[in-house]
C-alpha positions in Angstrom: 11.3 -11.0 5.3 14.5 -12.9 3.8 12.1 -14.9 1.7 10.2 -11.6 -0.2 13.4 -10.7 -1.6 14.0 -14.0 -3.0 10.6 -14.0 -4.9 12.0 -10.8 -6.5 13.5 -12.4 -9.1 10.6 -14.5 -10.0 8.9 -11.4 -10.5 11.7 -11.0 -13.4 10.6 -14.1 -15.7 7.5 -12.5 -17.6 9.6 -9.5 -18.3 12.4 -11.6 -19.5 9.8 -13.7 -21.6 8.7 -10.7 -23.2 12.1 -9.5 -24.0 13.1 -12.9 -25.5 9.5 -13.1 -27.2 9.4 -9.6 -29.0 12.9 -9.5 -29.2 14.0 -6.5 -27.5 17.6 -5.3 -27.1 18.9 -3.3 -24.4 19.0 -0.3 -26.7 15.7 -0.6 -27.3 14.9 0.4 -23.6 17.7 2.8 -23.2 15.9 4.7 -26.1 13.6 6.0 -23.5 16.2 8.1 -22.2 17.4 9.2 -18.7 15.1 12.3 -17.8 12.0 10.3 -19.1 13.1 7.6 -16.6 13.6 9.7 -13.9 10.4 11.7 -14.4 8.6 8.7 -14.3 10.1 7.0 -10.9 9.6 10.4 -9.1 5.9 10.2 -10.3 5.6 6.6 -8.9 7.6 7.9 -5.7 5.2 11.3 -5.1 2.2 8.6 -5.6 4.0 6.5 -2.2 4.5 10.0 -0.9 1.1 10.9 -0.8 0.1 7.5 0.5 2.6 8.4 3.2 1.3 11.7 4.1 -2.0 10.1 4.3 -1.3 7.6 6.6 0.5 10.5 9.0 -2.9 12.3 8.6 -5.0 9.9 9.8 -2.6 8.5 12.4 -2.3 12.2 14.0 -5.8 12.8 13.9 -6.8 9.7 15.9 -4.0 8.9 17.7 -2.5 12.5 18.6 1.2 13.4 18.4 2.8 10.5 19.3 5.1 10.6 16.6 6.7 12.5 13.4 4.6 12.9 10.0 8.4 11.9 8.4 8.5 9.1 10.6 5.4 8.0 10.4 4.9 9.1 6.3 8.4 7.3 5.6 7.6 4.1 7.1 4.3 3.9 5.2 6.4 3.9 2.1 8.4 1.1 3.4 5.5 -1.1 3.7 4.3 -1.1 0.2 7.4 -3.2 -0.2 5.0 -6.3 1.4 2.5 -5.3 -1.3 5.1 -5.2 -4.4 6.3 -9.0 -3.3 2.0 -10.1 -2.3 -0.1 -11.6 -5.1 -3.5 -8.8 -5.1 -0.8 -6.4 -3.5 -1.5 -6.8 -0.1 -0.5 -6.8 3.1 1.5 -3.4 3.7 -1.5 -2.7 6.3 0.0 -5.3 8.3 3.1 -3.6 8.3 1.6 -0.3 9.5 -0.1 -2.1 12.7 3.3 -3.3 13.5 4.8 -0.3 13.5 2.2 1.6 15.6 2.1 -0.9 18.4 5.8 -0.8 18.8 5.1 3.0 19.0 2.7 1.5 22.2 -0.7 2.2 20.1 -3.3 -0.7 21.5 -3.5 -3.1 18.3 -7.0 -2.6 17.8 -6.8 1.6 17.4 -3.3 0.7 15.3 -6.0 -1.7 13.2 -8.8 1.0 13.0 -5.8 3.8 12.0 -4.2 1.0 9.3 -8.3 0.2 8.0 -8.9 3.8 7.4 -5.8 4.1 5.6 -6.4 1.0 3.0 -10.4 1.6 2.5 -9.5 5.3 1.5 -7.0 3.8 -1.0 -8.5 1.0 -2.1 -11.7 3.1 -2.8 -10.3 5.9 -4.3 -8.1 3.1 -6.7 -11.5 1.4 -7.4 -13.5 4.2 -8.9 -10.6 5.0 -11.0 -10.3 1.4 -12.3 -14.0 1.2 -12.5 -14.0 4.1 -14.7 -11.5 3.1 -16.8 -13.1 -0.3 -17.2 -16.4 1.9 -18.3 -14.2 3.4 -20.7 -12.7 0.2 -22.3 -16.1 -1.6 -22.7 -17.6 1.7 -24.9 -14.1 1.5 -26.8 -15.2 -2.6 -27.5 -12.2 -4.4 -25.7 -15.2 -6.2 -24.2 -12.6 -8.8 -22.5 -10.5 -6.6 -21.1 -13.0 -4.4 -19.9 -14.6 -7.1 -18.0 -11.7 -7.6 -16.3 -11.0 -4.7 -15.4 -14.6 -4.3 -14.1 -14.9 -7.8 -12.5 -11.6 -7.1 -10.4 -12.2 -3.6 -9.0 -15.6 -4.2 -8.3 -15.3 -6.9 -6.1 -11.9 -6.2 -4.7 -13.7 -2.3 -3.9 -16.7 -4.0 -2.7 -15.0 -6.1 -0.4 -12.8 -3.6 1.7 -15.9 -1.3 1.4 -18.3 -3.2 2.3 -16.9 -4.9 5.4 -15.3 -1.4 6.8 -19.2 0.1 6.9 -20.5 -3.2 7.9 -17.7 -3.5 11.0 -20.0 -0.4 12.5 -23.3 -2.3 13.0 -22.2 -5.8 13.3 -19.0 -7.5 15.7 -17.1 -9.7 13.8 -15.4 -12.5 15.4 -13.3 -15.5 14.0 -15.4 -17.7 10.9 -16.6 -20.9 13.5 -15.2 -23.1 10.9 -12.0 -21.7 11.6 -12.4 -21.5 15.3 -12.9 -25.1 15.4 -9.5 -25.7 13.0 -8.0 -23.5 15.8 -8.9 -25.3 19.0 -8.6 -28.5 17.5 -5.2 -28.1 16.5 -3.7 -25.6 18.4 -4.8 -27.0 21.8 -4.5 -24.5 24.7 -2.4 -22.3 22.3 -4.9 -22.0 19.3 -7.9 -21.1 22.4 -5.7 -18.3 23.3 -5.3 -16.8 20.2 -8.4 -17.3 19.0 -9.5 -15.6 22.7 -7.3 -12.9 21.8 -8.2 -12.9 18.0 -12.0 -12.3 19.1 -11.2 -9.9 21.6 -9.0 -7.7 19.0 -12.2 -7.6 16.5 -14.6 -7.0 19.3 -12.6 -4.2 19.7 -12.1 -3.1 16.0 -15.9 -3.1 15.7 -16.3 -1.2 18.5 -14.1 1.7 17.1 -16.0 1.3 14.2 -19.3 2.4 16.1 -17.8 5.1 18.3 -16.3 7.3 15.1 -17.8 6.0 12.0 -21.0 8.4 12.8 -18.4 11.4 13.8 -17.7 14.5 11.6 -14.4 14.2 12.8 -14.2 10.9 11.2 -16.3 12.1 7.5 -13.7 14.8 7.2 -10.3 12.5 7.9 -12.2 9.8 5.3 -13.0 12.5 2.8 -9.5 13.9 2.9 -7.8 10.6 2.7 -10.3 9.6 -0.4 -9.0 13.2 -1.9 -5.3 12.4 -1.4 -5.0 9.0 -1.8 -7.0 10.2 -5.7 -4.1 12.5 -6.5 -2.0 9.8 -5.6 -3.2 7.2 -8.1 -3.4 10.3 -10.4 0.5 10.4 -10.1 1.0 6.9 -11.0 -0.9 7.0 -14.1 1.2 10.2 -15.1 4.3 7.9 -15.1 3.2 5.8 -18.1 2.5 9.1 -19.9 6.1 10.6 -19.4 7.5 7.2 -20.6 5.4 7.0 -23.6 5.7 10.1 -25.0 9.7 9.5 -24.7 9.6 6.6 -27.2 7.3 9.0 -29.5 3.9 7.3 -28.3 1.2 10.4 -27.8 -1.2 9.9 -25.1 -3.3 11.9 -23.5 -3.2 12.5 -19.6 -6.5 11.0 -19.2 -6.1 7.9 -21.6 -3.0 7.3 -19.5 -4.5 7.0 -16.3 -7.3 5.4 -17.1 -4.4 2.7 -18.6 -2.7 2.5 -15.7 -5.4 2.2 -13.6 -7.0 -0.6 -15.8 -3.7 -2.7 -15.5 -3.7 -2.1 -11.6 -6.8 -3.6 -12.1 -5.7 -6.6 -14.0 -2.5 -7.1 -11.8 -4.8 -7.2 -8.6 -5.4 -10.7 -9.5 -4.1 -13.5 -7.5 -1.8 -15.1 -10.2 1.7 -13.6 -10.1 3.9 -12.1 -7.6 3.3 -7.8 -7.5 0.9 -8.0 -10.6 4.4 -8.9 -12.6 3.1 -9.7 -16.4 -0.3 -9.1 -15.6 0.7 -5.2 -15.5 2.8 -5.0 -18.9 0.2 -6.9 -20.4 -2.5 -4.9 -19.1 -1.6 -1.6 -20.3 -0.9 -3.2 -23.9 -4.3 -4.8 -23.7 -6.0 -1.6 -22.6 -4.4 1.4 -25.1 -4.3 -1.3 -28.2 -7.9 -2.8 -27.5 -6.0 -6.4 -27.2 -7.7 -9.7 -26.8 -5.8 -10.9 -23.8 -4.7 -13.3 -25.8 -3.2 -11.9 -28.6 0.4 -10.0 -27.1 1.3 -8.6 -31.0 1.4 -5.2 -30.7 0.6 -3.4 -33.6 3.3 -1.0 -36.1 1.3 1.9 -35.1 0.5 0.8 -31.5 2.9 1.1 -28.4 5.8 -0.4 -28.0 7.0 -3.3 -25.6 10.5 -1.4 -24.8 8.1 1.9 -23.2 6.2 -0.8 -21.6 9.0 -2.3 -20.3 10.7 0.9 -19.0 7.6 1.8 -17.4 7.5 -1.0 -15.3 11.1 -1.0 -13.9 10.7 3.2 -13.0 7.4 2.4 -11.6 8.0 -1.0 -9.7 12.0 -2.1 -9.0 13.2 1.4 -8.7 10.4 1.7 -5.5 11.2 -2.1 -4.4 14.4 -1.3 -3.4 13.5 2.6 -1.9 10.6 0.8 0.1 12.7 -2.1 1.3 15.2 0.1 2.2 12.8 2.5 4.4 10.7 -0.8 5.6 14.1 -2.4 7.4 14.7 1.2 8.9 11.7 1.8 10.3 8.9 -0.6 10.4 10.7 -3.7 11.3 13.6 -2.3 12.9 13.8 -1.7 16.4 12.5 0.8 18.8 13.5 2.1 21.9 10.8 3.6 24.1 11.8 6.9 25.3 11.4 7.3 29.3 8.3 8.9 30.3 9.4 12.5 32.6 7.4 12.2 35.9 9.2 13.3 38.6 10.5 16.8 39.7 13.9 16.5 42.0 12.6 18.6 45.2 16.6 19.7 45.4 17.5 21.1 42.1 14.0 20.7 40.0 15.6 18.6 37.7 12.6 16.5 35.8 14.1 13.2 35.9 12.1 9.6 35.1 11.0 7.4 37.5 14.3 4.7 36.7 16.5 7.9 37.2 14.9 9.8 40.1 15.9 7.5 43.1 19.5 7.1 42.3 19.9 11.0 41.3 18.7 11.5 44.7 21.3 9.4 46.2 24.1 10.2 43.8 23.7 14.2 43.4 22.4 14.9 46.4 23.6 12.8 49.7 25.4 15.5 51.7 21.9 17.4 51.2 
């Protein structure tokens, strides 16, 4: 993980170029002011909150009680650090599947748990940005709105697509790839791709046993509901920043901003969307072509912009790195399973602890 924090600071350079290109000053930022700031970090960190609770939800449902919504909620916060340092912000599901196997979870029900999660995100996200992509081709930024459309739609698709799909058809490892594998790897690449095939045998099989279940509708349409309000929160954080810097925006217009730069940073050119966001929102609320970054007098300004991004991105980064060392990648100790009642005292003691309690507490009995 060393190497995700060093990439943080390349994330850095198209913020710095826009400072140095549109010459903003320190003040100009700190104009935003301190409660403004605030407001809008705790908007970003309800949105990873609900994503949290989310996750716990689903977990719980399928999994039973096997460990602590806070537990469970906080470490799902931690792994959207991954995404934040992933080009198309990925990769916090692989996080999540850590986790729950450490917690003993098979991989392929920590898989199905962790799939469930990103789908109901990613399509909740996706009808938002599609919508706001409707929105920006009947306002005439024709470019940007294709963008915005060509991005959710197929990133939405994709997810989608292959979740529902999973149910009717067993997917195993692309032969081209097995091939790469065995060729390679020798005995090592068979086994995992053995084991690779086996864990999507298994996926797929999930798939088919709960996709038809109304246990399995409701969990799905609750997580679509949640992870909604959640995105809804994040596009309340540009608001509270604009409006600080004297730039009135609705509540609407602003989500349908933020979600339309989410959009445009899902593409695989920079590190955590980093440029592609700032210049998104501008794009979108000023009807930009994507080529032109001159904002205009009347338009918003590149300090909100900028303050935006730091509540909204490296305040979290450092929260979700913090919570992702603590829970998901550090280390677990797996509590001793209570099986045995002492015939002597009725102590319940494990099976490690019974024989020499026996001998220890109770050899004169």
């Amino acid at each position: 993980m060393d190497w995700r924090i060093a990439v943080i600071p390349a994330t850095m350079i198209p913020i710095i170029v826009i400072i140095i290109q549109f010459d903003i000053k320190l003040e100009d930022v700190l104009a935003i002011g301190a409660l403004p700031f605030i407001g809008a970090s705790l908007a970003m960190m309800a949105k990873l909150g609900l994503q949290g609770l989310k996750l716990s939800y689903i977990a719980r449902t399928f999994l039973g009680p096997f460990d602590s919504i806070k537990n469970l909620a906080a470490m799902r916060v931690g792994s959207e650090f991954i995404k934040f340092t992933t080009p198309m912000f990925v990769g916090a599901e692989f996080a999540v599947i850590y986790y729950l196997t450490k917690k003993r979870i098979s991989p392929a029900k920590a898989s199905w748990v962790a799939i469930v999660d990103i789908v109901t995100e990613v399509l909740a996200g996706g009808v938002l940005s599609i919508l706001a992509g409707v929105f920006a081709l009947l306002s005439g930024a024709y470019v940007v709105a294709t963008i915005v459309l060509a991005t959710s739609i197929v990133v939405t698709s994709i997810w989608v697509i292959l979740f529902f799909v999973s149910s009717k058809h067993t997917f195993q490892v692309p032969k081209g790839i097995a091939v790469l594998m065995t060729k390679f790897g020798k005995e090592r690449g068979e086994k995992s791709l053995k084991q690779t095939n086996e864990w999507l045998e298994e996926v797929c099989t999930l798939s088919r046993e709960n996709l038809g279940s109304a246990k399995t509708k409701k969990v799905f349409a609750v997580g679509f509901l949640i992870a909604l309000v959640a995105w809804i929160f994040y596009g309340l954080s540009f608001l509270i920043i604009a409006n600080s810097v004297g730039f009135t925006i609705e509540i609407f217009d602003s989500i349908m901003a933020v979600m339309g730069a989410n959009a445009i940073g899902n593409l695989p050119i920079t590190i955590g969307g980093s440029g592609l966001a700032e210049f998104g929102i501008v794009a979108y609320i000023n009807n930009l072509d994507p080529f032109n970054l001159v904002i205009p007098e009347s338009g918003l300004e590149w300090n909100a912009v900028i303050g935006w991004r730091i509540a909204t991105y490296y305040v979290p980064i450092v929260v979700t790195w913090i919570l992702l060392v603590k829970l998901a990648l550090g280390k677990y100790t797996r509590p001793e399973t209570i099986q045995n009642e002492c015939p002597v005292c009725g102590k319940l003691l494990s099976d490690s602890k019974f024989a020499s309690h026996l001998e220890e507490e109770h050899k004169t009995e």
